[in-house]
Each structure stands twice: as structure tokens, then as C-alpha cells.
N, C-alpha and C positions, 0 to 999 in steps of 0.2 A: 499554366503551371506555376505553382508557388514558389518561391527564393529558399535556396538552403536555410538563408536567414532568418526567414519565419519559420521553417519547419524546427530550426535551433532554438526559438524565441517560444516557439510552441513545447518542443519538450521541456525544456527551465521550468516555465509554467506547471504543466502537470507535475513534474518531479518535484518542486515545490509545494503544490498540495497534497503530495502522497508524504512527504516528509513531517507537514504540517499533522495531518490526520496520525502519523505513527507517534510522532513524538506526545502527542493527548495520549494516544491508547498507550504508550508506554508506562505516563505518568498515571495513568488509570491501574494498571495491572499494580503498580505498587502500594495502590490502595487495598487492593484487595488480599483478602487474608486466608490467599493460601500461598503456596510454591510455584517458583516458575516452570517444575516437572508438573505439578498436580493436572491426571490426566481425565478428572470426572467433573468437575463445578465448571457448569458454562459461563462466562461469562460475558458480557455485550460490552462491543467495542464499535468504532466506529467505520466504516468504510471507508478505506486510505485510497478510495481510486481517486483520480487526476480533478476529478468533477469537483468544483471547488462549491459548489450549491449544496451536494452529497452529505448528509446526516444521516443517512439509513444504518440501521444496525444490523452487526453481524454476530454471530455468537458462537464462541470457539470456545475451547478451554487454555488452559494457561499454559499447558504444553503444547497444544498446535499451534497458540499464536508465538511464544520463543522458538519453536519449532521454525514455523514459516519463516521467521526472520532471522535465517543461518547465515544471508548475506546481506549487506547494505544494499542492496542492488532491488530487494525484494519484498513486498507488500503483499496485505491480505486484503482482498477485496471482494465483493459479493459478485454469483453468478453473472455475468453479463454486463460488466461494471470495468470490461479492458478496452485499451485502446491499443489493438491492434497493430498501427504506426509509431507507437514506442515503447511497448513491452510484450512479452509474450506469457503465455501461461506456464508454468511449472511444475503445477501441481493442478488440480483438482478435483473436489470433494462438492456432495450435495449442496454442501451450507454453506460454503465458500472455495477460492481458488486464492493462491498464492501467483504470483505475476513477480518477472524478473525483467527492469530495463534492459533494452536493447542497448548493450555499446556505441555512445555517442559521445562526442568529447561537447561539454558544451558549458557555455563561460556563465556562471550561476548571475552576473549582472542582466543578464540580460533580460530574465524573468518581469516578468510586468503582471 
């Protein structure tokens, strides 16, 4: 059985890459030239799951993905792209799901 400590050392981690991947698509979305309502122009962002290898795209429009992220808590990531052991699903849709961390208190030093 594994140490609290690593399972703590383990979520840092992933929430680290999901933070990583949103803060690109965020700076992405402001490239683009519609609104953050705009509910028809798809556009390709990246998958904010934990997977720190993960480049695959997802393609939403500009109101699903401010939509999705109503709380800091919560990432859009593709089909079959959660991990279970620190977030759960919230929402989802054919093309993507939206995933909400699990309540962990956990000391962001730790991430490696």
C-alpha cells in the first residue's frame, strides 16, 4: 500500500499539469476572434488531463470551454483521459467531459 505522501506528491503532480494545459488554452482562447459566450466556432484546445506526455486535442466551442471552467477546481479533458483517484467527472459530452478535483488539501511544493 502506498504513503499518504505519495498519493499527496501524486495529485500536486497531476493538478500541476491540468493547470499547466488550462493556462495555454486559456491564452489560446484570447487569440481567437470570437467571444467567450460564442456558442458555434469550434475551436482546438488542448487536453488539461493530469497526463503530462498528453497533446491530443479537444474541440469545444468558446462557451463550453468558459462554461466548463465555472470553477477552479475543473478541467476539460477528453473521453477517458480521468483519473479516477483524483478527480471525478461532472459533466459529460461525446467530445469531451469536464472533471472536478477531488477535495485534497495538498502543499503545491511538493509536485515534482
Amino acid at each position: 500500500m502506498r504513503s499518504d505522501q505519495w498519493w499527496e506528491a501524486r495529485h500536486a503532480r497531476l493538478v500541476k499539469n491540468e493547470e499547466a494545459f488550462r493556462q495555454y488554452n486559456n491564452r489560446r482562447l484570447q487569440h481567437e476572434p470570437v467571444s467567450a459566450e460564442d456558442d458555434e466556432e469550434q475551436i482546438p484546445f488542448v487536453c488539461e488531463c493530469g497526463d503530462p506526455d498528453c497533446v491530443q486535442a479537444l474541440v469545444v466551442t468558446a462557451a463550453e470551454f468558459t462554461g466548463a471552467h465555472s470553477a477552479a477546481n475543473r478541467f476539460v479533458v477528453l473521453p477517458g483521459h480521468v483519473y479516477p483517484d483524483v478527480e471525478r467527472v461532472v459533466e459529460s459530452y461525446e467530445r469531451y467531459q469536464v472533471v472536478a478535483k477531488l477535495d485534497m488539501d495538498v502543499d503545491p511544493s511538493v509536485a515534482g
